[in-house]
C-alpha positions as CSV (number, residue, x, y, z in Angstrom):
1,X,0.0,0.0,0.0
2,X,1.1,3.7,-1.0
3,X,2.4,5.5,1.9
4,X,0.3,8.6,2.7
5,X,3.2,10.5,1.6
6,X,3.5,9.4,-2.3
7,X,-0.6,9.7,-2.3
8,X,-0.2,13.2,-1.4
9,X,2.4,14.0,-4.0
10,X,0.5,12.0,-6.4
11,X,-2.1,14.9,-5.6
12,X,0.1,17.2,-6.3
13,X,1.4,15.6,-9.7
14,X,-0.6,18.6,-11.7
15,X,1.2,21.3,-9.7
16,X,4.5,19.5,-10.8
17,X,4.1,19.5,-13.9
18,X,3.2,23.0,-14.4
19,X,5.9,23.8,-12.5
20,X,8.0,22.1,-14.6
21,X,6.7,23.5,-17.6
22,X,7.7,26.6,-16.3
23,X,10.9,26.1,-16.1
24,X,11.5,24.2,-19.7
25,X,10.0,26.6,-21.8
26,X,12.5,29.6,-20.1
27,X,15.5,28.4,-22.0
28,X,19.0,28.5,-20.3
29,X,22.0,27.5,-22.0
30,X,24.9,28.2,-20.1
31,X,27.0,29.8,-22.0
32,X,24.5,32.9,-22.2
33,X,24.5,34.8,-19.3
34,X,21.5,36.6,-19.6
35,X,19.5,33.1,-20.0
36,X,20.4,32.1,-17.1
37,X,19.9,35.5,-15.2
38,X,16.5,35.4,-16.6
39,X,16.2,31.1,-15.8
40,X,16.7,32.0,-12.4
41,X,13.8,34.7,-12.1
42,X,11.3,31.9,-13.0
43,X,13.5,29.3,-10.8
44,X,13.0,31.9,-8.2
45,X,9.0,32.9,-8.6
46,X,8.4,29.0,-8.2
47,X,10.9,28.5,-5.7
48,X,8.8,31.5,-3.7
49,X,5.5,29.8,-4.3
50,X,6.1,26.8,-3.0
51,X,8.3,27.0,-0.2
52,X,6.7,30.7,0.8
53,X,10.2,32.5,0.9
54,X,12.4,34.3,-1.9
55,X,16.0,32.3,-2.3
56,X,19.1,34.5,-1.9
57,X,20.4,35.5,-5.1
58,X,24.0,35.0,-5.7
59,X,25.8,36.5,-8.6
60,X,29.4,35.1,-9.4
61,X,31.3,36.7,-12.6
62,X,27.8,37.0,-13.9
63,X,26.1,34.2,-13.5
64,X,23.4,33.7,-10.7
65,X,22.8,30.9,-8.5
66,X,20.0,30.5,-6.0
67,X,20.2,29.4,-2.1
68,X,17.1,29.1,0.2
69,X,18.5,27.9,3.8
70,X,15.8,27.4,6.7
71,X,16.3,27.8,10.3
72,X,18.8,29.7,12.2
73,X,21.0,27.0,13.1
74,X,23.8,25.4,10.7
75,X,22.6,23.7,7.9
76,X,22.3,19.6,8.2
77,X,21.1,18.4,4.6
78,X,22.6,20.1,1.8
79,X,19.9,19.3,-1.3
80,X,21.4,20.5,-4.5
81,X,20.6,21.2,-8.3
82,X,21.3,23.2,-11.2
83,X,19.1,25.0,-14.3
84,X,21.3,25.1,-16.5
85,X,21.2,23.0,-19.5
86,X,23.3,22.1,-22.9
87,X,20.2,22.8,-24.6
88,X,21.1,26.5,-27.1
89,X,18.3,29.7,-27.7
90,X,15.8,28.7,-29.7
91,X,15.5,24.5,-28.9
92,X,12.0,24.5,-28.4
93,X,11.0,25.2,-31.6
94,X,12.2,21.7,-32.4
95,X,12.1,19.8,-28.9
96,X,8.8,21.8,-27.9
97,X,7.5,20.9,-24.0
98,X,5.0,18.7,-24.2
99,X,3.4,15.5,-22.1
100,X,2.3,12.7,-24.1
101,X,1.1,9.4,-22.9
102,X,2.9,9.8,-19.5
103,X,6.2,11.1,-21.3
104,X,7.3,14.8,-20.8
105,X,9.6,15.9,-23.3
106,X,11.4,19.1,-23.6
107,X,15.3,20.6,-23.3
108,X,16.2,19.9,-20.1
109,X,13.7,18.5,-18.3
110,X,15.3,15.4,-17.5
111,X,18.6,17.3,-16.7
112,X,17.8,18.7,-14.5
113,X,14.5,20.9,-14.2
114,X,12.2,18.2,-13.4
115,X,14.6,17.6,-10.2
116,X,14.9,21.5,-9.3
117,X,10.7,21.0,-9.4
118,X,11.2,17.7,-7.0
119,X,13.1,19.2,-4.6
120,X,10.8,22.4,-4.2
121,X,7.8,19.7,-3.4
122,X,9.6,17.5,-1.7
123,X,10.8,20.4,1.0
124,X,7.6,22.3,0.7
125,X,5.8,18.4,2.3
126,X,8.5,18.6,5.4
127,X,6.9,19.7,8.6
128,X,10.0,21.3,9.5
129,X,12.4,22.7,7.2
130,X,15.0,24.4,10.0
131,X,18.3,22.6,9.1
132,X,17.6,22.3,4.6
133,X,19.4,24.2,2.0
134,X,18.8,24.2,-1.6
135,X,21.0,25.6,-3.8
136,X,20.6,25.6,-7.4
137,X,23.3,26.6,-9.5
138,X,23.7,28.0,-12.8
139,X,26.9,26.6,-14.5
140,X,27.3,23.2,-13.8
141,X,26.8,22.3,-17.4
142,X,30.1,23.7,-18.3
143,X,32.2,22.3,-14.7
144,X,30.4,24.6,-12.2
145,X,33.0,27.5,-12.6
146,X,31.6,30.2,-10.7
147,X,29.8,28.2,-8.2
148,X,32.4,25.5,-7.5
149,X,32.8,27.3,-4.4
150,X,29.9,27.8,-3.1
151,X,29.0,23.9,-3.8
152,X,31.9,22.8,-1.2
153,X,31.7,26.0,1.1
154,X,27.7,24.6,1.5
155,X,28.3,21.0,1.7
156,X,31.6,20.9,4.4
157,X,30.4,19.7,7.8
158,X,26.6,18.4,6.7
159,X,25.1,15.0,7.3
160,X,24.6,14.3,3.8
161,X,24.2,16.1,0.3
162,X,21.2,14.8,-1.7
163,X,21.9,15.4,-5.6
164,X,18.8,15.5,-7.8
165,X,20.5,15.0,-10.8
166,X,18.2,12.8,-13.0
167,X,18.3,8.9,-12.4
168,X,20.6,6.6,-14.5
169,X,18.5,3.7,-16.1
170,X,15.8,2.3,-14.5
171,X,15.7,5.0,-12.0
172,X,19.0,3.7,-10.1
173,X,21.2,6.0,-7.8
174,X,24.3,7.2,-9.4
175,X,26.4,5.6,-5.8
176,X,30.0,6.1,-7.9
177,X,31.0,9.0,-10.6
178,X,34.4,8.8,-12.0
179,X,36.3,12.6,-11.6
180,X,36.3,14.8,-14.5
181,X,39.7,16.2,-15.8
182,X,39.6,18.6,-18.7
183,X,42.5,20.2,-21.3
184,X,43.5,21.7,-24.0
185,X,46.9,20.9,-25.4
186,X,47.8,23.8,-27.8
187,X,50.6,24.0,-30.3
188,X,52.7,26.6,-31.9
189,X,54.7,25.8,-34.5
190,X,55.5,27.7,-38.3
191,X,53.8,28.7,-41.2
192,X,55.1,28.2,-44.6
193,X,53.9,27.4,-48.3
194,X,53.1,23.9,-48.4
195,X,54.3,23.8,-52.0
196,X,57.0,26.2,-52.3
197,X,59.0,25.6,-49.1
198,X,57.2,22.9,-46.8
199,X,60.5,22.5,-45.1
200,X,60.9,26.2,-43.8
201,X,57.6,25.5,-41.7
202,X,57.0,23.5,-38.2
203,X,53.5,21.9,-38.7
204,X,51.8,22.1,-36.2
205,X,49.1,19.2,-37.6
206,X,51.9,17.2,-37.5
207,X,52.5,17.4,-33.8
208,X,49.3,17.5,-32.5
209,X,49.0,13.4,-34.3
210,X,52.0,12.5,-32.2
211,X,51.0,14.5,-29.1
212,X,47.1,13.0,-29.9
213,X,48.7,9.2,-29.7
214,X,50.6,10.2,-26.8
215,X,47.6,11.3,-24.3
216,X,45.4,8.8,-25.8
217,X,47.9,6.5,-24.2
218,X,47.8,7.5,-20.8
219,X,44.2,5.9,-20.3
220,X,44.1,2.5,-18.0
221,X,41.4,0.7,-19.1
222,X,41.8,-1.8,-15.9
223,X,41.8,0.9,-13.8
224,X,38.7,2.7,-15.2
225,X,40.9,5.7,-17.1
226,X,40.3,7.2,-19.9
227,X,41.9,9.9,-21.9
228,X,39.7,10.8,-24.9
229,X,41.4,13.3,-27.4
230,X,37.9,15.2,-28.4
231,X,37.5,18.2,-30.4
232,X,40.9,19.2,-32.6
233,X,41.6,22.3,-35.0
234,X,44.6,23.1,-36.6
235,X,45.7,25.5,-39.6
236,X,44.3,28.1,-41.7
237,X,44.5,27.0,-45.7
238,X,45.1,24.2,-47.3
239,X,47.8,25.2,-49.2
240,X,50.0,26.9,-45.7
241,X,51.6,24.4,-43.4
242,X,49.9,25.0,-40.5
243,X,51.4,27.3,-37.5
244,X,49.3,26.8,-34.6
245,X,46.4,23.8,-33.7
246,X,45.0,22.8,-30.3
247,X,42.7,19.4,-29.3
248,X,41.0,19.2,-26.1
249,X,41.1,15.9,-23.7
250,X,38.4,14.3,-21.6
251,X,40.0,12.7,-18.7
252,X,37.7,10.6,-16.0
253,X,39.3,8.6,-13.5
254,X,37.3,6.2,-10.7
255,X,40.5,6.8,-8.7
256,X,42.1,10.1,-7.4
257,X,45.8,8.5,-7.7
258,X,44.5,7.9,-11.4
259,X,43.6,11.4,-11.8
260,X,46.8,12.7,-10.4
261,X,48.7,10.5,-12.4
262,X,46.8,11.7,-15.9
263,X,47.2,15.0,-14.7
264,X,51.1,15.1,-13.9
265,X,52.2,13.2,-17.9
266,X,50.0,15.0,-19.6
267,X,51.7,18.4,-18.3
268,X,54.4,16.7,-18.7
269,X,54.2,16.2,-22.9
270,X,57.4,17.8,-24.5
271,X,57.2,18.5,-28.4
272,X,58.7,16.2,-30.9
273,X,59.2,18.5,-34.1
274,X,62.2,20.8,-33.3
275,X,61.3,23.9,-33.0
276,X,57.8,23.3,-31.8
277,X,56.4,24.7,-28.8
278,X,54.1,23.1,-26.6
279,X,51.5,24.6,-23.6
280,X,49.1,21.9,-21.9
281,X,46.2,24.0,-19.8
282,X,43.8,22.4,-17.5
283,X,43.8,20.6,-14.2
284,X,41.2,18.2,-12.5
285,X,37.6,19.7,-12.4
286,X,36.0,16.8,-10.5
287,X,36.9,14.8,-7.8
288,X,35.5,11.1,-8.3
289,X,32.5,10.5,-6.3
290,X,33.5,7.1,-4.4
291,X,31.2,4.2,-3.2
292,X,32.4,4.9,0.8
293,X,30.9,8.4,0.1
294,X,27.2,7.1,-0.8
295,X,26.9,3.5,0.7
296,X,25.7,4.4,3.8
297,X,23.0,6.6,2.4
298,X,22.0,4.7,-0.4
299,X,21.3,1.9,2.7
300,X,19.2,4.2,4.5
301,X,17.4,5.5,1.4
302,X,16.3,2.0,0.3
303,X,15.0,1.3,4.1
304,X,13.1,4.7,3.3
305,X,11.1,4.2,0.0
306,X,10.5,0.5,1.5
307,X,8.4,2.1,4.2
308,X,6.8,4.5,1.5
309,X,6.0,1.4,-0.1
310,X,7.8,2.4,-3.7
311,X,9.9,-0.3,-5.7
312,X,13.3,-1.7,-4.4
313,X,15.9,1.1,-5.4
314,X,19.3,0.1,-7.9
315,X,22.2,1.6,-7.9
316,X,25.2,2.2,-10.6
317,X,28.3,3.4,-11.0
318,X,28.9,6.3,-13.9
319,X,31.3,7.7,-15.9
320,X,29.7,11.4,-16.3
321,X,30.6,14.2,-13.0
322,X,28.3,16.2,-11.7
323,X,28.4,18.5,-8.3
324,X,27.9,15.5,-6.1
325,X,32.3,15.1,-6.9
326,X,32.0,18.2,-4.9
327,X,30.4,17.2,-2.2
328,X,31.9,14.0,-1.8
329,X,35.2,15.3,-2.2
330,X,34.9,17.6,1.0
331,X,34.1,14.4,2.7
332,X,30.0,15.0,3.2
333,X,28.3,11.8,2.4
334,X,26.9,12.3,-0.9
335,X,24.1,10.5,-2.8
336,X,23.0,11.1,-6.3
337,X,20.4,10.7,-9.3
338,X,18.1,11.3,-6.8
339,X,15.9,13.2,-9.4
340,X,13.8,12.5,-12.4
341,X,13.2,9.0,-13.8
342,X,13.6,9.2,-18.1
343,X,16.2,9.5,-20.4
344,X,18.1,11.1,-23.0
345,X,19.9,13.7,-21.5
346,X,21.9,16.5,-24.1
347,X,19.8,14.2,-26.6
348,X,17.2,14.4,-29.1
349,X,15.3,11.7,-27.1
350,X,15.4,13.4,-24.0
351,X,12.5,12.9,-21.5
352,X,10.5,12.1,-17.9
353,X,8.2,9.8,-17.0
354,X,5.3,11.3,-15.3
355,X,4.3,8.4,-13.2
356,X,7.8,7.9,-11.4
357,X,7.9,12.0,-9.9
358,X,5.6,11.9,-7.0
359,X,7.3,9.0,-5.7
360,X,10.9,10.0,-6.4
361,X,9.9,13.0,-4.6
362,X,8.4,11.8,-1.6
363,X,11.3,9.9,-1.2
364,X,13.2,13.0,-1.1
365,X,11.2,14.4,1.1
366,X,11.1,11.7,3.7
367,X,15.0,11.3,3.3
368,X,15.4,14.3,4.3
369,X,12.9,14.3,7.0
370,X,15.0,11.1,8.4
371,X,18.9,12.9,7.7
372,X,16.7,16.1,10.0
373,X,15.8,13.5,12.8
374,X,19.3,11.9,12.7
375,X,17.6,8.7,11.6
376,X,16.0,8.1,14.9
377,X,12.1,7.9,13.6
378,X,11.2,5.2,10.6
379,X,9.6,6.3,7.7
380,X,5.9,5.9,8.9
381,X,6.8,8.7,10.5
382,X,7.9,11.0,7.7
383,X,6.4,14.1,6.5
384,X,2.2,14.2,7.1
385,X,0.1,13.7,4.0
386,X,-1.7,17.0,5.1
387,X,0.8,18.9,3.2
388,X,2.0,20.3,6.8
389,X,4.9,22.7,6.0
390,X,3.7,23.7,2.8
391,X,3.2,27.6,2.1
């Protein structure tokens, strides 16, 4: 039988999605400031209306992130987001928002607006809120930049940080993230004619294949590294040996010595071609997210949607970051995926399933009710079906 909870989001499902809605159809890329400026005035209004109280607005190097924090005492539960998205201006004339047949589809709601949305309901249902943050962030699309931060600055010294990033498959937990490394290895070398006098010039093409081979090397497949040489450009005319090129590189790691390692040869890359000149820039952006750091709670949160009655909860291991590497890597246990059940995020196919969000956020809420109560009560005793709390 439903726990009184999940029946009462289930009420609440229409107010979700119009929520949610909302938040789609105000598109944010992150690269455009001014979209997200304007992402977070509509993150804010619903934020207000269902939790009764304005967020602080925090504005780093131009971007704004949002922070509601209840109570006057330190913060215990550190619940986190982010409405940004990949998605560019202009997206929903092709991927419009719509909700067909118990699919919602639209850029960005599975990553992440539908979770912003779940964890506005899913604090609003607490009966006490004295102890919660939310923050919702505005960059982590592109490695939270401006709000790295902030992230660890809220998270150091909580009981746990709840990430409603959307679900992996199936709706599991995302228990493990491998860190995220990123570079650009850029190359200077000389221009000359390519038919006149190719031996005047240091091509640069040339050394970015034997400097592509050699971080492509450096990945560990036993270990769980990999060094992906990604996007590459190099040269201005086909008829002019080139004099400059750079290629980025995708590092992840499961393992910090990993990432160190990585790290330390790929600053370490001399040039082959005499004459060349060689600059590597970049350095770790995410700590991995480890098991230890989300065992414990993934534990607890499966005894939790038990007593709300929902299905068994799964959990995986992932390749992609996301802020939970923060979190966990200031040592506050950290679980994540937490949010929307679906698929396809950054893809074509992207999208939620309606019938999965009032119980994904009941669970929420009555995690977070437990992490409040230091786990002493079960969860019959979570968050009243009254909508106690609630503005």
């Amino acid at each position: 039988m439903d726990h009184a909870l999940v029946s009462r989001m289930r009420e609440l499902l229409p107010e979700m999605l119009a929520d949610i809605e909302e938040l789609v159809v105000c598109e944010s890329p992150s690269a455009d400031l001014a979209a997200v400026a304007a992402s977070a005035d509509v993150v804010s209004r619903v934020g207000e209306k269902r939790l009764g109280v304005a967020p602080e607005r925090i504005v780093v190097a131009g971007r704004t992130h949002l922070r509601w924090a209840f109570g006057d005492g330190p913060s215990t539960v550190l619940v986190l987001g982010h409405h940004d998205t990949v998605w560019p201006l202009g997206s929903l004339a092709t991927h419009p928002f719509t909700v067909v047949d118990g699919v919602m589809r639209g850029p960005g709601c599975f990553d992440m607006k539908a979770g912003v949305v779940m964890a506005m309901h899913a604090i609003a249902a607490l009966p006490d809120r004295s102890g919660v943050t939310l923050l919702v962030t505005g960059d982590e699309e592109i490695g939270s930049p401006t709000s790295r931060d902030l992230i660890e600055e809220e998270a150091r010294g909580r009981a746990a940080a709840l990430v409603l990033e959307a679900s992996a498959d199936g709706g599991a937990l995302k228990t493990e993230r491998k860190g995220v490394s990123l570079y650009q290895v850029k190359v200077k070398g000389r221009a000359a004619h390519a038919g006149l006098e190719p031996e005047r010039g240091v091509n640069a093409t040339v050394e970015l294949a034997h400097q592509v081979l050699a971080a492509n090397g450096l990945a560990d497949p036993a270990l769980g590294t990999t060094v992906t040489p990604t996007v590459m450009s190099s040269g201005t005319t086909g008829n002019t040996v080139p004099a400059a090129g750079e290629f980025s590189v995708d590092v992840r790691a499961a393992l910090v010595d990993e990432q160190l390692r990585v790290d330390a040869a790929l600053h370490a890359l001399a040039p082959v071609l005499p004459e060349a000149e060689l600059e590597v820039v970049g350095v770790p952006n995410r700590p991995p997210l480890m098991a230890s750091a989300s065992s414990a709670l993934f534990d607890h949160a499966a005894e939790v949607a038990a007593g709300l009655g929902l299905p068994p909860l799964t959990r995986v291991a992932v390749g992609g970051g996301s802020d939970g590497n923060f979190t966990a890597g200031v040592g506050t246990p950290t679980l994540d995926g937490l949010g929307a059940v679906g698929g396809g995020a950054h893809a074509a196919h992207e999208h939620v399933l309606v019938a999965e969000l009032p119980g994904r956020a009941a669970l929420v809420s009555a995690l977070v009710a437990q992490l409040l109560d230091g786990g002493r009560s079960n969860s019959t005793n979570s968050p009243a079906s009254d909508g106690a709390g609630r503005p």
